[in-house]
C-alpha positions as CSV (number, residue, x, y, z in Angstrom):
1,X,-51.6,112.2,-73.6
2,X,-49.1,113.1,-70.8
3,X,-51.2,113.7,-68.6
4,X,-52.7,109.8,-69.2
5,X,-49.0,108.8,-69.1
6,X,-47.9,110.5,-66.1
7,X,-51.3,109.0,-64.3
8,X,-50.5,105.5,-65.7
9,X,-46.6,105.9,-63.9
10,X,-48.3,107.1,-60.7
11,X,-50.8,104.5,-60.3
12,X,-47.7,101.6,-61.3
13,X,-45.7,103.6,-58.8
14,X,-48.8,103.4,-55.9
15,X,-49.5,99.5,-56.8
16,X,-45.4,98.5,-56.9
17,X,-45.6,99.9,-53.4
18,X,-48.6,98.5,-51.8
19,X,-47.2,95.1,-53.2
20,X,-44.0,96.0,-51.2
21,X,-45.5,96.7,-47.9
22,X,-47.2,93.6,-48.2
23,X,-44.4,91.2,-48.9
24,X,-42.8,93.1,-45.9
25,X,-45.6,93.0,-43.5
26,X,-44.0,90.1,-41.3
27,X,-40.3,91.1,-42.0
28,X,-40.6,93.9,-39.1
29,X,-37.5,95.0,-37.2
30,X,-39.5,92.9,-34.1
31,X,-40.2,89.9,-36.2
32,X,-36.7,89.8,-37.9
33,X,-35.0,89.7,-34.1
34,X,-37.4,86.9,-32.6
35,X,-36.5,84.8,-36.3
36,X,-32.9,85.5,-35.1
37,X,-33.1,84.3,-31.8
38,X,-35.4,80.9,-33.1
39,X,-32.8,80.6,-35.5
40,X,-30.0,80.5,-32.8
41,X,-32.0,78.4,-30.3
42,X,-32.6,75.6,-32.9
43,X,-29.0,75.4,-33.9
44,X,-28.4,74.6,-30.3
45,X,-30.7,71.8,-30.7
46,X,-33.8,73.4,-28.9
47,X,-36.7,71.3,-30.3
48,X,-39.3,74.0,-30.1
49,X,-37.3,76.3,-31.2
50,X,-36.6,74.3,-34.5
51,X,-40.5,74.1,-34.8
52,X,-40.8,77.7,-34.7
53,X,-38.0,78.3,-37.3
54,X,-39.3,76.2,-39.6
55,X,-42.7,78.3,-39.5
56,X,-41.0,81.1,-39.8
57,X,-39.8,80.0,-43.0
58,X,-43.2,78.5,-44.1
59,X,-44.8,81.5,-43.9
60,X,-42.7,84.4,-44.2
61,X,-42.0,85.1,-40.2
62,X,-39.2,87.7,-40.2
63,X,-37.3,86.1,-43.1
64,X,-38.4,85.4,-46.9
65,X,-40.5,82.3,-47.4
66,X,-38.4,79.7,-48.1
67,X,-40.6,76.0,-48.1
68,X,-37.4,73.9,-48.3
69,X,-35.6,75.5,-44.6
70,X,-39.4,75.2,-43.2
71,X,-39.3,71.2,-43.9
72,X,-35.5,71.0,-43.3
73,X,-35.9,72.4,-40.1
74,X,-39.0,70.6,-39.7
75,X,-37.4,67.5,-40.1
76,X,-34.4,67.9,-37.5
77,X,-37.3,68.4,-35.0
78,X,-39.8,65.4,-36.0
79,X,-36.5,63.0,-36.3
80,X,-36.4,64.0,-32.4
81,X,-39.6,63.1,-31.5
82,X,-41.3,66.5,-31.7
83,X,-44.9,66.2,-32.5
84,X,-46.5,68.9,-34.2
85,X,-43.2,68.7,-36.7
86,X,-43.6,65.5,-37.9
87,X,-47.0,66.9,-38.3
88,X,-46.4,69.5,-40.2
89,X,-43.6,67.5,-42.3
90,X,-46.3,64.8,-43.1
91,X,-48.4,67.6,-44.6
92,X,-45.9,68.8,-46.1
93,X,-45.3,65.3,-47.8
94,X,-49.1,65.0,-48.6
95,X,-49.5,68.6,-50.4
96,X,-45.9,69.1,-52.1
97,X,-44.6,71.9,-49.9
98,X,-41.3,72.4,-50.6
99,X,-41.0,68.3,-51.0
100,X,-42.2,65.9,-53.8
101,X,-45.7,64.2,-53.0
102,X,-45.1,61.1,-50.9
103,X,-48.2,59.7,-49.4
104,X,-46.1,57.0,-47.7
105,X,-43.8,59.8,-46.0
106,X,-46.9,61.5,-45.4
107,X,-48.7,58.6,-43.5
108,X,-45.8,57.9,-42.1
109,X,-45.1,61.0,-40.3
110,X,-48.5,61.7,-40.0
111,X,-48.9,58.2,-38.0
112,X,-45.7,59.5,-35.8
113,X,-47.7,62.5,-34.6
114,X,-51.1,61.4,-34.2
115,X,-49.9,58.3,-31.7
116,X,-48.3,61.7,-29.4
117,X,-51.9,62.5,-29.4
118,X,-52.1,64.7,-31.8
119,X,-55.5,65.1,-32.6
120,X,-55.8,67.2,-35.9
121,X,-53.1,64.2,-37.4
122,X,-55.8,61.6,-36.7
123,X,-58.4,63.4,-38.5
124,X,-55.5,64.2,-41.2
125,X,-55.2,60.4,-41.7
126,X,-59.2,59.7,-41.4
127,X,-59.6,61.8,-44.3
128,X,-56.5,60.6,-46.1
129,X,-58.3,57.4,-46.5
130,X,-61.7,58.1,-46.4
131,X,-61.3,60.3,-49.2
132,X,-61.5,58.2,-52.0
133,X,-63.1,54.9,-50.4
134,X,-64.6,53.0,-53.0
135,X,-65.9,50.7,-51.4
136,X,-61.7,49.4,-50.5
137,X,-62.5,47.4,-47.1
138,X,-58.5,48.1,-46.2
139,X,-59.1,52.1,-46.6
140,X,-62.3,51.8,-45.1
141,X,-61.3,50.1,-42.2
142,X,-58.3,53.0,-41.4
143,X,-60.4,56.3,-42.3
144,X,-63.2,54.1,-39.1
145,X,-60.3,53.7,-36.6
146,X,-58.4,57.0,-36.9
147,X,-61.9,59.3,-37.3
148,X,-62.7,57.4,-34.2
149,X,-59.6,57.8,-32.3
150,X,-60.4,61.3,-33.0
151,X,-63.5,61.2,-32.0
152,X,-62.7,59.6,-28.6
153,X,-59.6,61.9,-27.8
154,X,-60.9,65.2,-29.6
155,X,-64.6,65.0,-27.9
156,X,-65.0,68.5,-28.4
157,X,-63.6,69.3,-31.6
158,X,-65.5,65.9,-33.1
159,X,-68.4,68.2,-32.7
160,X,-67.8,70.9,-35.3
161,X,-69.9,70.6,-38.2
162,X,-66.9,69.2,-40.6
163,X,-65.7,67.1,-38.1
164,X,-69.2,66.0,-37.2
165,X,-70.0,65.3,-41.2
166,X,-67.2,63.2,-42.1
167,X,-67.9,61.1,-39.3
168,X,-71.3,60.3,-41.0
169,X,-70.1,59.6,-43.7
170,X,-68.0,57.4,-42.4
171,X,-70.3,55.4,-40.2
172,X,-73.0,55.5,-43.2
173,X,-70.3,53.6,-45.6
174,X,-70.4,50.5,-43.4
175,X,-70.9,46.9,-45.8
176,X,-71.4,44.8,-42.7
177,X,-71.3,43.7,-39.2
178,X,-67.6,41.8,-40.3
179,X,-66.3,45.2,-41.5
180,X,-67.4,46.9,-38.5
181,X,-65.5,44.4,-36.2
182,X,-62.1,44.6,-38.1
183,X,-62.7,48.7,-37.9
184,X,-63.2,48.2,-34.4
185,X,-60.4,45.9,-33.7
186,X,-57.9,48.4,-35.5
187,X,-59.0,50.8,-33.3
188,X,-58.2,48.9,-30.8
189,X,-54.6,48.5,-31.8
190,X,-54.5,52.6,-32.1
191,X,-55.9,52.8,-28.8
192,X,-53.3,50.9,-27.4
193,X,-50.4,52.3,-29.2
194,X,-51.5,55.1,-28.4
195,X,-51.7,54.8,-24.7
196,X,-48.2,53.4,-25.0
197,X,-46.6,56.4,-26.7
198,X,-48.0,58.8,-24.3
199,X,-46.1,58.3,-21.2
200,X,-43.2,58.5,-23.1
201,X,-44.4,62.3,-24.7
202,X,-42.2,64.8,-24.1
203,X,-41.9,67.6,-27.5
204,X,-45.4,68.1,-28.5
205,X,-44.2,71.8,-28.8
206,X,-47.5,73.1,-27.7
207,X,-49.2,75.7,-29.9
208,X,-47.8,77.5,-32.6
């Protein structure tokens, strides 16, 4: 009986620690200094530098996770213009990390940083509405224009088989030849506002 008991302990003992290296693997004397010095380059009001904080927090980069800081930090960026954070803040919107769901934040931000040319928001808002299509011309006619604003910017990533796929499906769902001109005129209008915002580009904040 001790023997089973003093087993028992041991293997508690061995399954308590593995759990603590894990939750530890990021928080490394090397990660914890680079959080540090994001953390003191986004309080000066380095853009990037408020991205990478934020990420930090998101996933456990050399602090504790901590989904609220990620989207608080993300914010400050994306309210300056920086791309990949209003990104990141409109899927943060659309899943419910560390925010309520809010699928008109979520297309709004979204929206923000797929007209700096951010490709993987374009598809983000092609599937947001061709999701659940039903037949609704309206949806319809924004999952056509952003998938194909995707498409057209994203040549080589609209070849991957998911990519690829939803496309399709997309381009399989059409009614008639009236549906497919208002589809095409809105992508028109994305075209263009696209074109417009990206002069004007300046914190896409590269890759993370």
């Amino acid at each position: 009986m001790n023997t089973c008991l003093s087993l028992f302990r041991s293997l508690a003992l061995l399954a308590l620690l593995l759990f603590a290296t894990a939750a530890c693997a990021q928080q490394t004397p090397a990660t914890e200094r680079t959080f540090q010095q994001y953390k003191a380059e986004a309080e000066k009001g380095d853009l990037d530098a408020m991205h990478k904080l934020g990420w930090a927090y998101e996933h456990g980069a050399g602090t504790n996770r901590n989904n609220a800081e990620a989207v608080r930090w993300y914010r400050k960026a994306a309210e300056a213009g920086h791309a990949i954070s209003q990104e990141e803040l409109g899927q943060a919107y659309l899943h419910g990390d560390g925010v309520a769901v809010d699928q008109k934040e979520a297309v709004k931000w979204l929206e923000m940083a797929a007209l700096q040319g951010r490709g993987s928001a374009q598809f983000a808002l092609a599937e947001y509405y061709g999701g659940d299509l039903r037949f609704v011309t309206t949806k319809y006619i924004e999952a056509y224009a952003w998938a194909h604003l995707f498409a057209k910017n994203q040549p080589k990533e609209a070849k991957g088989t998911r990519h690829e796929t939803f496309l399709k499906s997309i381009d399989n769902q059409l009614v008639d030849k009236l549906m497919l001109a208002d589809a095409q005129k809105r992508l028109t209008e994305l075209e263009k506002l696209l074109a417009a915002n990206m002069p004007a580009k300046k914190h896409d904040g590269g890759k993370k």
